[in-house]
N, C-alpha and C positions, 0 to 999 in steps of 0.2 A: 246173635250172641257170639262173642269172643273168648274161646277158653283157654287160657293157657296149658300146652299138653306138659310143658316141663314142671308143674307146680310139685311144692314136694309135702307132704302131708304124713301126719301119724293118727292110728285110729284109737281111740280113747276108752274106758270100760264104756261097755253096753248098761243099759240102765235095765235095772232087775226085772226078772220076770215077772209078771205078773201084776203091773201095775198098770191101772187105768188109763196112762197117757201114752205111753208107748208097747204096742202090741209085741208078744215074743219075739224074737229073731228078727226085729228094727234093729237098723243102721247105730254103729258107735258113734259118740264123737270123732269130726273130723277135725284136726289143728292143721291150719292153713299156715304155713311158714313164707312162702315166697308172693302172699299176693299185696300191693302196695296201693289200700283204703285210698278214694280219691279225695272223700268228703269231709267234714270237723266233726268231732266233740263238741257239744254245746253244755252248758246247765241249762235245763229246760224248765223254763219259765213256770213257776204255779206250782211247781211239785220241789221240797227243798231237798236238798244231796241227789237228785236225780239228774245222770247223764242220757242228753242223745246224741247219735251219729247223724248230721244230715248232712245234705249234697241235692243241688240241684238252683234252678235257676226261680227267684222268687215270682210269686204271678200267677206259677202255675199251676193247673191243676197237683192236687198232692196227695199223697199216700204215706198210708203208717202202718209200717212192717213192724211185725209182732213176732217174735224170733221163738226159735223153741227151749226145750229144759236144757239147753246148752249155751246160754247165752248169748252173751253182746257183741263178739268175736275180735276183740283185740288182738292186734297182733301175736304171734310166737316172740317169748314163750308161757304166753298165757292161754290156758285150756279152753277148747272149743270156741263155737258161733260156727264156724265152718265155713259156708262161705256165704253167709247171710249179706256182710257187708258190699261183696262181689254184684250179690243180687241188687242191692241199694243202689249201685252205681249204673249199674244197666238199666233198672228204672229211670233212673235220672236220667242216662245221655238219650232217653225214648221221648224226653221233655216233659219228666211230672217231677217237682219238689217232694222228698223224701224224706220221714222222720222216722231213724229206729229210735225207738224209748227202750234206757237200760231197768227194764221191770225190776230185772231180781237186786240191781245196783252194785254192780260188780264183783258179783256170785255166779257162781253155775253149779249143774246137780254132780259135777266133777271136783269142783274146786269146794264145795259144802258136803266131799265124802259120803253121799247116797245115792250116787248112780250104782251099785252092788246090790241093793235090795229094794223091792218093788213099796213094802211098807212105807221104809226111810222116802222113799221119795214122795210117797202118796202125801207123808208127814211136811214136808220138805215145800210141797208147790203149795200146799194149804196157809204156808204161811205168807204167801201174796192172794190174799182170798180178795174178794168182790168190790169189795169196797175200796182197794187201795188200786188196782189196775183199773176200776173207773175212772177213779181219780186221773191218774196219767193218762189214760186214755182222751179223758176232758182236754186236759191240759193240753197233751198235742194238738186237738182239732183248735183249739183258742189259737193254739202258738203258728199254725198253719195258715188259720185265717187271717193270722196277724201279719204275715207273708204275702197277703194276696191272692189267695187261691179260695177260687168261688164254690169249689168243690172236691170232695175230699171220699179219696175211698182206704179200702185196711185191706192188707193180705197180711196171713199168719200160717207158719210153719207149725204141726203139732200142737204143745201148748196152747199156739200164736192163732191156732186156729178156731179153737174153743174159745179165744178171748175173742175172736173176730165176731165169731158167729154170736155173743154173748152182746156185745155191741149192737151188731143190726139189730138185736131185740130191745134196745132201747129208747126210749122215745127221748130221751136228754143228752145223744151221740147222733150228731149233724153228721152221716155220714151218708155217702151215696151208693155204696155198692161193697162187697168183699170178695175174697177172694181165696179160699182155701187149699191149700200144700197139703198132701197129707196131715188131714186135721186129726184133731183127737178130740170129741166129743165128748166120750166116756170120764174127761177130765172134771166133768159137771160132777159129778158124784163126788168129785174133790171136797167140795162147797154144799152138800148135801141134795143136790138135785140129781136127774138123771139123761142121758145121753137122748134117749124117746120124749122129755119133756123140751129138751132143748130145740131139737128139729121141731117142735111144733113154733115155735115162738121167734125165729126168724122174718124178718120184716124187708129184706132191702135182697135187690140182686144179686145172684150170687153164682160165683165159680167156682165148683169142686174137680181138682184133680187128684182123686185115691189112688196108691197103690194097691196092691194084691193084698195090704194086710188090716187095712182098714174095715173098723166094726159094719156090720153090715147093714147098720141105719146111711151108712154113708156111700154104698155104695149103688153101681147103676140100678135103679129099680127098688131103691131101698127104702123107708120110712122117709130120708127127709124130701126127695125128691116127691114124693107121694106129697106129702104136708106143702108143699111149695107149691104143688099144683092146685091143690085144692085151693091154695088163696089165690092163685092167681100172680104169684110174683116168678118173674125171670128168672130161671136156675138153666145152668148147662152142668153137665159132669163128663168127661172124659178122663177114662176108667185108663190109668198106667199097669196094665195089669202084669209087666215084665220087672219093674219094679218093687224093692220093700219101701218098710215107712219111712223115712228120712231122706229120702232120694237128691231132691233137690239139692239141702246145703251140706250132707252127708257122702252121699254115694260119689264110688272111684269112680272118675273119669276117664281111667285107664280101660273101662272094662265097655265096648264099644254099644252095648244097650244103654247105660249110662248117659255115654256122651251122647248119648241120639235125644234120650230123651230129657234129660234136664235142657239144652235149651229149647225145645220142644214147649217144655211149658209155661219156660219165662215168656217166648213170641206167647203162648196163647192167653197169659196172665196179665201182658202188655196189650194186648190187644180190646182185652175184656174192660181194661182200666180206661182204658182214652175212646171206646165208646161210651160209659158210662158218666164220664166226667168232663167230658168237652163241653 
């Protein structure tokens, strides 16, 4: 991984305490100003008004990044994604076709004025509830396959992780494998379920990287690792325990734990992908 050390960044309100998806004293938004997206904007096929960002060489295996309550990360001076798109591109030059899907549709919990309180947001993510991120969900693995790729896995930031993990539990999402960023589970209670029913109903391989702030069904030795063994499915976790939650498309880069370890996790999330999907 290539990071730019001169990038220049501002940090965004932190999203309320006390809300299911992002644990207290998690990463603000990051605004990325200097990094220059390699890949397009699409309208993405099957879903109407709905954008993605992809990049990558058609054919190939593929992946669909699920971004967190910060969005789709358009350039400055529009609020957040941080460097989600960054992530995209480095998947890509690893050799796998990339689709970010703009879930919220060119909204973020900053730019919709409820990153301040934990309620507002709780309110806020429920109104892309089940039914409509399946949908896009559907829709990319269609628009992927439509590309030529024989196989197809999900990594998700946060939010992006709850949807991930919400997917491998479904038997009408062709997916091969996931991959989780500082997930946020506990976002299931969004939608009426809960973060312990969720880890049970997991179906497909999967990568958890937590930080230190993540619920403790997700951490090493925690309930879902427990649930994953008992079926029998591939789970790794490697515990970032020097880290908060947002690390990856949040956390300075300035601050040299940081740089060690974001890309640290993209080689090990690259790694995970293109065994699973070769």
């Amino acid at each position: 991984c290539n990071w730019d050390p001169n990038r220049v960044f501002r940090k965004c309100p932190n999203p309320g305490q006390g809300m299911s998806c992002c644990p207290p004293g998690s990463l603000p938004a990051l605004e990325i100003d200097s990094y220059a997206a390699k890949g397009a904007e699409i309208d993405l096929p099957g879903v109407e008004g709905l954008k993605a960002y992809v990049i990558g060489e058609e054919g190939k295996p593929a992946v669909i990044v699920n971004y967190d309550v910060f969005g789709f990360g358009r350039p400055a001076p529009e609020v957040g994604g941080g460097r989600v798109r960054e992530v995209c591109d480095l998947l890509a030059a690893s050799g796998l076709y990339v689709v970010l899907p703009d879930y919220y549709r060119g909204d973020n919990v900053v730019k919709a004025g409820k990153a301040d309180s934990g309620e507002a947001i709780f309110g806020w993510i429920a109104e892309f509830g089940v039914a409509d991120t399946e949908a896009v969900v559907k829709a990319s693995v269609s628009f992927c396959q439509s590309k030529g790729a024989a196989k197809i896995g999900a990594i998700g930031f946060c939010w992006g992780g709850w949807l991930c993990m919400r997917s491998a539990s479904s038997p009408e999402i062709d997916l091969s494998c996931i991959v989780l960023l500082h997930a946020a589970p506990g976002a299931e209670g969004v939608v009426g379920g809960s973060a312990e029913a969720l880890c049970d109903t997991v179906k497909l391989p999967t990568l958890n990287l937590p930080s230190n702030q993540e619920p403790p069904e997700v951490l090493p030795g925690g309930l879902f690792e427990k649930k994953m063994g008992e079926k029998g499915i591939e789970y790794e976790c490697v515990y970032f325990e020097d880290m908060a939650h947002g690390w990856v498309t949040r956390g300075d880069m300035a601050d040299a734990n940081t740089a060690r370890d974001v890309p640290k996790a993209i080689e090990l999330t690259k790694a995970f992908l293109h065994k699973h999907l070769k």
